[in-house]
N, C-alpha and C positions, 0 to 999 in steps of 0.2 A: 146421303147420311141424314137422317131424322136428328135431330135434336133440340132437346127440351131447358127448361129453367124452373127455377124456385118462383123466380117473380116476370110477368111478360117481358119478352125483349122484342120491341119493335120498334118504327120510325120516333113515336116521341120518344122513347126511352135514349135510342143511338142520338136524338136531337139534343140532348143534357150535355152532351160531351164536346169539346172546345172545337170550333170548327178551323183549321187550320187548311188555308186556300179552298178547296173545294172536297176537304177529306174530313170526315171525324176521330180526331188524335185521341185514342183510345189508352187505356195503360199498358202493361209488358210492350211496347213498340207497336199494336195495332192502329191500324187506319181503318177505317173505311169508307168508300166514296160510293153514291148514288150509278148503281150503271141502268136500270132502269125503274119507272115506276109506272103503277098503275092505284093514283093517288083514291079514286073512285071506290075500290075495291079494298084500299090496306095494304098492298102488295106491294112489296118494294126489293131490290136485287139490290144488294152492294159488292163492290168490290172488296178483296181484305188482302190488305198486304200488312206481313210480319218480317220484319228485321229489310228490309228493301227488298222484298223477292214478294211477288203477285201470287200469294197463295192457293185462292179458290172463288167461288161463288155464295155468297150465303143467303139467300130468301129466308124475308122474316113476312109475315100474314097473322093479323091481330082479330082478324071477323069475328075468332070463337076466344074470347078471354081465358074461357071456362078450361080451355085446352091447351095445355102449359107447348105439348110438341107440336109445335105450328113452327117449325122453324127448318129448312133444308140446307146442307151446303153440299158443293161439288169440289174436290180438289183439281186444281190445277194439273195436269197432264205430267207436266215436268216435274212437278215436287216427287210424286211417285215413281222418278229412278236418281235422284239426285240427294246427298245428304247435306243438312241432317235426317231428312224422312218424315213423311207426312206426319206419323204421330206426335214429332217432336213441334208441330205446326200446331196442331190440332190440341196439344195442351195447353199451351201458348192462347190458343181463341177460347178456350176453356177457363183460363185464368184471367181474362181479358174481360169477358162478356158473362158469365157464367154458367153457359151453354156446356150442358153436355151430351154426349151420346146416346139417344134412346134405342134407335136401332139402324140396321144401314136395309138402309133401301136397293140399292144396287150396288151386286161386288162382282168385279170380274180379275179373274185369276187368269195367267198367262205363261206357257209353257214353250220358251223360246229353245231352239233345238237345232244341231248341225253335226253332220257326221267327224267322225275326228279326221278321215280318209281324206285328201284333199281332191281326191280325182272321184269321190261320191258329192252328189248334189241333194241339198236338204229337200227339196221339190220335188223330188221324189214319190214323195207321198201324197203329193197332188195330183203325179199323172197317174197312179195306182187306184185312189177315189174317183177323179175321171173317169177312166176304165170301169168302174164299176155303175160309177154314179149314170154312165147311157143307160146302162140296160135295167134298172131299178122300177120300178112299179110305179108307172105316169099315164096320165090320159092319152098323152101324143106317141107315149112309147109302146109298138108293136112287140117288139124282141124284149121280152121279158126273162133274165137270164141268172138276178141276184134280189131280194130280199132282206131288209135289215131286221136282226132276231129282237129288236126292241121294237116289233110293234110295228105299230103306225107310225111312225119313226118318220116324222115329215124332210124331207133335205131336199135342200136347193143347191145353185149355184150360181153366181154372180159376183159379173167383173173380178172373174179370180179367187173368190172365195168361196167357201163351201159351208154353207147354214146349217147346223143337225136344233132342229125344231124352231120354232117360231118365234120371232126376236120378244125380248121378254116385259116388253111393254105394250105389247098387243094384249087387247082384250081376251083372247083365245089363248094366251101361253101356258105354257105349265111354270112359268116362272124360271126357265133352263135355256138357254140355248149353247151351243158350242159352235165356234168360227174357225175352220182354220184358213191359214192365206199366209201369204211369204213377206213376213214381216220386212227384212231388209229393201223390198221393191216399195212398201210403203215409207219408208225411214227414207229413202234418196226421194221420192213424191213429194212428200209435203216436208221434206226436210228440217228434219226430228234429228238433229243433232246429238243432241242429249242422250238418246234412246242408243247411238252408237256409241257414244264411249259409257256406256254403262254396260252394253255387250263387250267390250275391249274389255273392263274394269274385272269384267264376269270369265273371262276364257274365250271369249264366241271372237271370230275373224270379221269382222266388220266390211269384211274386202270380197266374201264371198256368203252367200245365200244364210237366210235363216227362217226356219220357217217356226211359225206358231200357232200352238193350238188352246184357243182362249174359251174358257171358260162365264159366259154370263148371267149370274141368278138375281133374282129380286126378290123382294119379301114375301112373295106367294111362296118359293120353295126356300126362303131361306128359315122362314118362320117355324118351318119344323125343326131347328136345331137349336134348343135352347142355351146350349156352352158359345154361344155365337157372342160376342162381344170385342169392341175396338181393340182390346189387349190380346185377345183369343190371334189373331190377324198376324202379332208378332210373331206368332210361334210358325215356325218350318213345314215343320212335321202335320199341323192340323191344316193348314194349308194343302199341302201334300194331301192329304186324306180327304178335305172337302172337295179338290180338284178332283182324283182319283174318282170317289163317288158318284160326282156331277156327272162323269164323262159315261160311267158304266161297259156298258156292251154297246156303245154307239159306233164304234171301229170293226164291229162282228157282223157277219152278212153270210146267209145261207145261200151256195151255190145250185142253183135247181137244175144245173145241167152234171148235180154228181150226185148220186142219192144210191140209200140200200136200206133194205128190209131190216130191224131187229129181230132177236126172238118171238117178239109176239106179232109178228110182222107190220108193225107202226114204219111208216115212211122216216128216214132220220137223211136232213142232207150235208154235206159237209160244208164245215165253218171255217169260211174264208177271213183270218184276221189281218187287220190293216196295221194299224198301231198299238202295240202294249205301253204300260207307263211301270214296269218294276224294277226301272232303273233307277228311279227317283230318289233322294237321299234327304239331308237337313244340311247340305252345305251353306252357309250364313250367304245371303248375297253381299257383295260390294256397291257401294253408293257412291258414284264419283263427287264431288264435291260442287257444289252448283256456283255458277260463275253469275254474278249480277250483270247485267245488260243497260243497268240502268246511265240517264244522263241526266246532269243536272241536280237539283237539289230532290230532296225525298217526295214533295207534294207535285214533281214532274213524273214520276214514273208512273201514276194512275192514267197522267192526260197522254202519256208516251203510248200506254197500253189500248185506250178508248180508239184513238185515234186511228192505229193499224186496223182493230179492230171491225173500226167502223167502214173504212176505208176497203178490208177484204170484203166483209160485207156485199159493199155496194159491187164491185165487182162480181162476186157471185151471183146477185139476183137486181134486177131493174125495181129497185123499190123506192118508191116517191119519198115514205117515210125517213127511209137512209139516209138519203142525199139533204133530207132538210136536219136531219141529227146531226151528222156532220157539218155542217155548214151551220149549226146553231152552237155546235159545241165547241169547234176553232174558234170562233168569231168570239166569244164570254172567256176562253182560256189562253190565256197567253203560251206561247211559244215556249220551250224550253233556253235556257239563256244561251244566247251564239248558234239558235236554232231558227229556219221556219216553217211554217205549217205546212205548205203551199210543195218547199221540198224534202219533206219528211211522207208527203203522202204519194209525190213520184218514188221515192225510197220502195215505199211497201208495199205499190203498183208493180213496179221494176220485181222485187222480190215474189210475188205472186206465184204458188205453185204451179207450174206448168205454161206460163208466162199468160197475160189476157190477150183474147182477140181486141183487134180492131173497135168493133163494138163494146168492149165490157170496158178499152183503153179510152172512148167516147165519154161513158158517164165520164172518167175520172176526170178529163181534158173538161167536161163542164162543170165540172166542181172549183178547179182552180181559174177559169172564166171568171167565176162568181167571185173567187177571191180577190183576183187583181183587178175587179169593177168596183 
């Protein structure tokens, strides 16, 4: 999300405001803490947290004064199925800072789904894509058997997912891409909690498959709809319709092993469809209620957050830089009280999706080396 102000908001503007431990105590209950900089440049990421819940991301960049929307934020993953709901967050940082929405940069819409039948499996529609998706128009593919009727209509597939065009941050996008993959096997992966009692909340069986077909545009295709705005987003039904639209005829695939002549004898072949969407309706969703995680006093939850964070991090990839963030940023920040560093980041090792190897449990083991040296 883009957004702008009357007067710059950047590092010295957020440096006026009371620094409370390592955060700047902002008014309506905002904070915000440094998560990174690149002081050189003007660039700087902070953390925001409103009412003790870790909000979002917000990047502020001063280079161009002249350019009031120099400002990005990202929502938190969790505020988006938990109430009270990102917008009730996002007025909150609006009356806070006096940032508003100029435009969203990246929206993705999501269409969670499960047959009511309990002896039908929502994955269904993966082995059906499969099936089509072999025999589809490729350099490596001989047996040429199906055709998608949108074209050039580029799809992939990977580790279980299925791509219709090209992810929408690439320089070649049309701004569009569409993902499906079976939500509930990513929900037990990287254990999304949240994400399953919002399917509970919603009707959906938590116990058995769900699959999803997400929707993701960026201001290249978004920017032709000018009714586009953060309140437009509340409504159901426009939602409904911008999905709907996005998706088009990307479920439509011409079978070239069935064809017959028209009257004017034009080749016409039959259309194999996969998925419709005209069951869709304005049912209100339910927002489960978000549960704080937090310990300790309110200037502990940012260094609680940093800290897994940094910690996954380091885990996920051998970087020199991690391990000296860490270890620069336990070492300046105290501990949460009746906490310590040292076993809060075996905690988050331990919890690591898919548990680490040997090698990635190595960094960690020299990390806390360092500490009890």
């Amino acid at each position: 999300m883009n957004l702008e102000s009357s007067q710059l908001f950047d590092y010295q503007a957020i440096n006026k405001f009371p620094l409370l431990g390592n955060a700047y105590s902002l008014p309506c209950g905002v904070s915000l803490r440094i998560n990174s900089k690149l002081a050189t440049n003007y660039l700087y990421q902070w953390d925001v947290w409103i009412e003790e819940v870790h909000v979002g991301l917000l990047a502020t960049d001063c280079r161009l004064p002249q350019t009031k929307a120099r400002q990005r934020f990202w929502f938190e993953n969790e505020v988006l199925y938990t109430d009270p709901g990102w917008f009730h967050y996002l007025s909150i940082l609006s009356a806070a800072t006096g940032l508003r929405c100029q435009s969203i940069g990246i929206l993705e819409i999501a269409l969670d789904m499960q047959p009511k039948e309990p002896s039908s499996d929502a994955r269904e529609l993966l082995i059906e894509l499969d099936d089509v998706y072999k025999y589809l128009p490729r350099k490596s593919n001989t047996d040429e058997r199906f055709r998608p009727t949108q074209g050039k209509l580029q799809i992939t597939h990977d580790q279980g997912t299925f791509y219709f065009g090209r992810s929408v941050t690439s320089a070649n996008s049309s701004g569009k891409q569409i993902a499906v993959y079976c939500k509930s096997d990513e929900i037990e992966h990287r254990r999304k909690g949240y994400i399953a009692d919002f399917h509970q909340a919603n009707g959906l069986d938590s116990q058995r498959a769900i699959l999803r077909v997400e929707v993701r545009l960026s201001s290249k295709y978004l920017g032709s709809i000018p009714s586009l705005t953060e309140h437009a987003l509340l409504d159901a039904g426009f939602l409904e319709a911008l999905f709907v639209g996005a998706v088009g005829q990307a479920f439509m695939f011409r079978d070239l092993s069935s064809s017959m002549r028209d009257g004017n004898r034009n080749l016409k072949y039959t259309i194999k469809e996969l998925a419709t969407f005209d069951f869709l309706n304005q049912t209100p969703l339910i927002l489960p209620r978000l549960v704080s995680t937090s310990q300790g006093g309110d200037n502990d939850r940012p260094n609680i957050s940093t800290v897994k964070r940094l910690t996954h991090e380091l885990i996920n990839r051998n970087a020199p830089e991690t391990q000296a963030e860490l270890l620069r940023f336990v070492k300046t920040n105290p501990a949460p009280k009746g906490h310590d560093w040292a076993k809060k980041i075996q905690q988050y090792a331990r919890n690591y999706p898919g548990a680490p190897s040997p090698e990635q449990m190595a960094r960690v083991k020299n990390i806390l080396r360092c500490l009890s040296g």
